[in-house]
C-alpha positions in Angstrom: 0.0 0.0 0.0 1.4 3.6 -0.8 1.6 6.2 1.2 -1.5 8.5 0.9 -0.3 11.5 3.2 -0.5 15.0 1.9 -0.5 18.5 3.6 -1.6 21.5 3.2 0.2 23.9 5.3 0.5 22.7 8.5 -2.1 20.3 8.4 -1.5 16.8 7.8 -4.3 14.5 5.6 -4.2 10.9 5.9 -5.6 10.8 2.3 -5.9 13.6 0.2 -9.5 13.5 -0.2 -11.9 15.8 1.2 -15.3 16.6 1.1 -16.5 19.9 -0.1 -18.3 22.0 2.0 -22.4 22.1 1.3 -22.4 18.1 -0.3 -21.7 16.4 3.3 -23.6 18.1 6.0 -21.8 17.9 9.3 -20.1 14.7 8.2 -22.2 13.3 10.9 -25.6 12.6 8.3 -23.4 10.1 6.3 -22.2 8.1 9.1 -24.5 5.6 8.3 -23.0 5.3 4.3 -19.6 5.4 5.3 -16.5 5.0 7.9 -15.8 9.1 8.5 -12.8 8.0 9.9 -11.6 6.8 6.8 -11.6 10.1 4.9 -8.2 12.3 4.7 -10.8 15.7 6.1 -14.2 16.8 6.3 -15.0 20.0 5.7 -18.5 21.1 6.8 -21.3 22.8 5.3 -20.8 27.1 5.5 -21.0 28.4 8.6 -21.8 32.3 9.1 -21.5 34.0 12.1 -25.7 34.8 12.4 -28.1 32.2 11.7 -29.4 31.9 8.5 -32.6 30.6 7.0 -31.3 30.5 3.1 -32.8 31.5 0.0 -36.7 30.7 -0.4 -37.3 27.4 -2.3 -37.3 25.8 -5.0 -33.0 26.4 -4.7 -31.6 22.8 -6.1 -32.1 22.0 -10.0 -30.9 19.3 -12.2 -29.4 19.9 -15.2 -27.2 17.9 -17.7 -24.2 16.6 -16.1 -24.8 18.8 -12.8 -27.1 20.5 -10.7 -27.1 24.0 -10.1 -28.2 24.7 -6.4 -29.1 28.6 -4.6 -29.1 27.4 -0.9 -28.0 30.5 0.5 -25.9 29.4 3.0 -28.7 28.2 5.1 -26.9 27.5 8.9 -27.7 28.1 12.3 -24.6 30.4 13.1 -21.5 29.8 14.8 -22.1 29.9 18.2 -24.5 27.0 17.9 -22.2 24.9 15.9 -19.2 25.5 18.7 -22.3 24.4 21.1 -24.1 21.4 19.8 -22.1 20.7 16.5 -18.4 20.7 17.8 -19.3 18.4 20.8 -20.4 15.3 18.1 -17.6 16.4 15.4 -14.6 16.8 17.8 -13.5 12.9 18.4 -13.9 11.7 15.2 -10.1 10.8 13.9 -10.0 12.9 10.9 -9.6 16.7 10.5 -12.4 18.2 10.5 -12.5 21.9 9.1 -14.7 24.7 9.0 -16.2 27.0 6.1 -16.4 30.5 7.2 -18.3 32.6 5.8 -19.9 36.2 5.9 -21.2 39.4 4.2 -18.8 41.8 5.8 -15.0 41.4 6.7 -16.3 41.9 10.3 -18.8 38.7 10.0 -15.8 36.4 8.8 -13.6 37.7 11.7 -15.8 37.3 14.2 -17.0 33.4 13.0 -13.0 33.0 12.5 -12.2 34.1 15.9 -14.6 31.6 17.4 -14.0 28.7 15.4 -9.8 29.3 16.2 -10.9 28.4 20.1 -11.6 24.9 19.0 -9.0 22.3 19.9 -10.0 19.7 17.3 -10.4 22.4 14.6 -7.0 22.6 12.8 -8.3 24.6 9.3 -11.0 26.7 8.0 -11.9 26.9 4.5 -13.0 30.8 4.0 -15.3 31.3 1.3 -14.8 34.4 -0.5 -17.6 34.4 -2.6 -20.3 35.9 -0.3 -21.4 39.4 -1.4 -19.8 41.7 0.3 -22.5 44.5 1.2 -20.4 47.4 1.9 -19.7 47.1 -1.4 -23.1 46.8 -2.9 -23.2 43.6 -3.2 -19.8 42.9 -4.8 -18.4 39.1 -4.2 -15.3 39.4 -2.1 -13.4 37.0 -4.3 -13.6 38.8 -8.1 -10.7 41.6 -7.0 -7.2 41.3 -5.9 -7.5 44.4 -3.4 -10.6 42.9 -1.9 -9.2 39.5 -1.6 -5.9 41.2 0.0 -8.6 42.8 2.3 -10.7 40.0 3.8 -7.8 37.3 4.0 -5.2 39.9 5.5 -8.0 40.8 8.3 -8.8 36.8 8.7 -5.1 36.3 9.1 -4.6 38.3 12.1 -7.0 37.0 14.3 -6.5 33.3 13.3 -3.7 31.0 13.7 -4.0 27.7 12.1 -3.9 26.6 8.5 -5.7 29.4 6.4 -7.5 27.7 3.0 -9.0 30.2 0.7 -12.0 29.2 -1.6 -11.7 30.5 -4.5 -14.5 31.6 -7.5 -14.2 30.5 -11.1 -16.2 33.4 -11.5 -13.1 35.8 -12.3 -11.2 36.8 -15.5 -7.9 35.6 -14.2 -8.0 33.6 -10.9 -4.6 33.1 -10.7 -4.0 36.5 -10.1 -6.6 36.1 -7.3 -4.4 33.2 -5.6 -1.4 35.6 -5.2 -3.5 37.5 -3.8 -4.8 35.8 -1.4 -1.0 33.9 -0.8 0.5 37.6 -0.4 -2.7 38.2 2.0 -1.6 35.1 4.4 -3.1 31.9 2.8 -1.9 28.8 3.5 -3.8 26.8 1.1 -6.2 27.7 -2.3 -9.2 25.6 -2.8 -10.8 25.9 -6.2 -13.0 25.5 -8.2 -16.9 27.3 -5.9 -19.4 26.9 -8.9 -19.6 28.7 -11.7 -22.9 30.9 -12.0 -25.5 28.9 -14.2 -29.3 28.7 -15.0 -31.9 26.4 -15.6 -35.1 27.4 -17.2 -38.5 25.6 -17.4 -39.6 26.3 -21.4 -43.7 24.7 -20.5 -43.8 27.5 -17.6 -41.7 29.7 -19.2 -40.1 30.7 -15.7 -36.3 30.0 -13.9 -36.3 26.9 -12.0 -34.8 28.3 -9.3 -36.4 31.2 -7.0 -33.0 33.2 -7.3 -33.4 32.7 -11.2 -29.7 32.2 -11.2 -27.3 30.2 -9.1 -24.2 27.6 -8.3 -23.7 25.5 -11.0 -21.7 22.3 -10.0 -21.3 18.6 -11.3 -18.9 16.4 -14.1 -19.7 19.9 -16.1 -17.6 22.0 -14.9 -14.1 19.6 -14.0 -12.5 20.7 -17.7 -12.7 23.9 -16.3 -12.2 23.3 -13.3 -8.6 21.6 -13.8 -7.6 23.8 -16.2 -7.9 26.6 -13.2 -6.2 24.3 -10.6 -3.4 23.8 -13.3 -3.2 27.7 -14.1 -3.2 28.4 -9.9 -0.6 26.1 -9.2 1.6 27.4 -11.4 1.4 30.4 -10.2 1.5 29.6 -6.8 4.1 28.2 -3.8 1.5 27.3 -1.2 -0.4 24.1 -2.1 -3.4 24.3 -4.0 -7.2 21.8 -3.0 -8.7 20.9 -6.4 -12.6 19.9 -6.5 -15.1 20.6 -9.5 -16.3 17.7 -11.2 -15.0 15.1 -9.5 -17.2 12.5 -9.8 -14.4 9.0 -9.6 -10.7 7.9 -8.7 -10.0 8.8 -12.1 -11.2 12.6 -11.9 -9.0 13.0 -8.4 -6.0 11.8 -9.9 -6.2 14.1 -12.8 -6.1 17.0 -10.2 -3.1 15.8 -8.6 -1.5 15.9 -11.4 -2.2 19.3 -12.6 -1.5 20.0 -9.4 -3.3 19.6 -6.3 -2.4 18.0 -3.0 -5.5 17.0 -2.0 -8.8 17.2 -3.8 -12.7 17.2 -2.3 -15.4 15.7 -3.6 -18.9 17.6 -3.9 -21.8 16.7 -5.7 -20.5 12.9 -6.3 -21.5 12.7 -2.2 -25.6 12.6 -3.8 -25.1 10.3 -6.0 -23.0 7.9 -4.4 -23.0 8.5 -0.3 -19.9 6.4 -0.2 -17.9 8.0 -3.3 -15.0 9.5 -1.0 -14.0 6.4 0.2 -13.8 4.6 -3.0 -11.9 7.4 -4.3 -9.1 6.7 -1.7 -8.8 3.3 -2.6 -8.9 3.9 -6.4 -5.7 6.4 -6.0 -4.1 3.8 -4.1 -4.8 1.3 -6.6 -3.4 3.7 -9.2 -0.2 4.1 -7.3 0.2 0.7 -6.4 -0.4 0.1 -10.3 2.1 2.6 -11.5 5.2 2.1 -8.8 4.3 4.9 -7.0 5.7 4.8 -3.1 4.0 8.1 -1.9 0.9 10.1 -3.5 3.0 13.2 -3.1 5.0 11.7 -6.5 2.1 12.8 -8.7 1.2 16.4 -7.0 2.1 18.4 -10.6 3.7 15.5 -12.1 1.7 16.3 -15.7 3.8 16.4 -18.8 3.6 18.8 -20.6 
């Protein structure tokens, strides 16, 4: 068996696949489907630092290849997942990391600040595409200054490994990652889901009450890797691929345009158990190619 340990920053992953925040709950819903413990981290569903209800429904639609979903960051707020949440997550021998998230660079401080105080909490996953409402409405993520901005203020106040979620939704995101790695990042996650649309012609309305929203799936890996490959390329602090992943095959592809460690989104609906599989399937590739570590194909494309 080869050795499936990665890292991103400071934190160590006994596997490099990860779940991606908004497709696996708490973690603790799929316990049923799957050993949790047998997953490299967990990374749970956004967490802001008020409660919030989400966007009215109908928010989830299938389309070709994907769904596109509007859930709005639907949570109960930070102080009750450090209450209730924590308490079931904390034991379980994996790492288990939080998406932040917020609407002001004060909101993501704040969560940030509270989630640091954790013990069993070694990572956050910030999620820089939330509107940022001082700025009418303007998603965090699309600028460089804004990016500097948010991470530089979330870097002050905490002190464990910093992963940035990045949008596709940009003219040239790698410009964003040295941005955000100027700004303190430890890590870039990418690809959130690229802004989509479904429309039902007999009713002649959106299928979706937001009209427009996250659109996520096997649809959007090609551009998905091509974004990982750009980012870590440009790039010295190790880069989390997702987007599209959907088998063993798609994870390894990643690696090798350059991720350490990849999660695994809307795959999770489809198959409740897809994560694990996926760590035995990059085994079985290594083991089948006379690879010793997993860390041999990180960027090992030829080009």
């Amino acid at each position: 068996m080869a050795d499936l340990t990665t890292h991103i920053g400071n934190l160590t992953l006994k596997n490099p696949v990860m779940t991606a925040s908004g497709t696996f709950g708490f973690g603790l819903e799929f316990a049923d489907f799957v050993n949790l413990e047998e997953i490299g981290g967990i990374i749970v569903k956004g967490t802001t630092l008020h409660k919030r209800e989400g966007n009215p429904y109908p928010r989830l639609a299938e389309t070709p290849m994907g769904m596109i979903n509007a859930v709005g960051l639907q949570n109960k707020g930070v102080d009750y997942f450090v209450e209730h949440t924590y308490p079931q997550l904390k034991d379980i021998n994996t790492q288990i990391i939080v998406n932040v998230a917020g609407h002001s660079i004060e909101d993501y401080t704040a969560c940030a600040e509270r989630i640091n105080a954790l013990e069993k909490i070694n990572a956050i996953e910030l999620n820089i595409s939330c509107p940022n409402v001082k700025e009418g409405g303007m998603s965090f993520g699309t600028s460089c200054p804004m990016v500097e901005k948010v991470v530089g203020a979330v870097r002050k106040v905490y002190d464990k490994t910093l992963i940035v979620k990045l949008t596709p939704n940009v003219t040239d995101i790698a410009e964003i990652a040295k941005a955000a790695e100027h700004a303190g990042a430890d890590s870039v996650s990418l690809i959130n889901t690229l802004m989509g649309m479904a429309i039902d012609a007999e009713k002649r309305k959106p299928l979706i009450s937001t009209v427009t929203g996250g659109l996520s799936g096997a649809c959007v890996k090609p551009v998905a890797l091509r974004m990982v490959w750009q980012v870590a390329k440009a790039v010295k602090i190790p880069v989390v691929g997702l987007g599209g992943i959907m088998n063993a095959t798609d994870a390894i592809e990643f690696m090798l345009a350059g991720a350490s460690a990849i999660e695994i989104g809307t795959a999770n609906f489809i198959d409740p158990a897809i994560t694990v599989k996926v760590a035995k399937g990059i085994d079985e590739y290594l083991e089948r190619h006379g690879f010793k570590s997993v860390k041999e194909i990180i960027g090992a494309l030829e080009v």
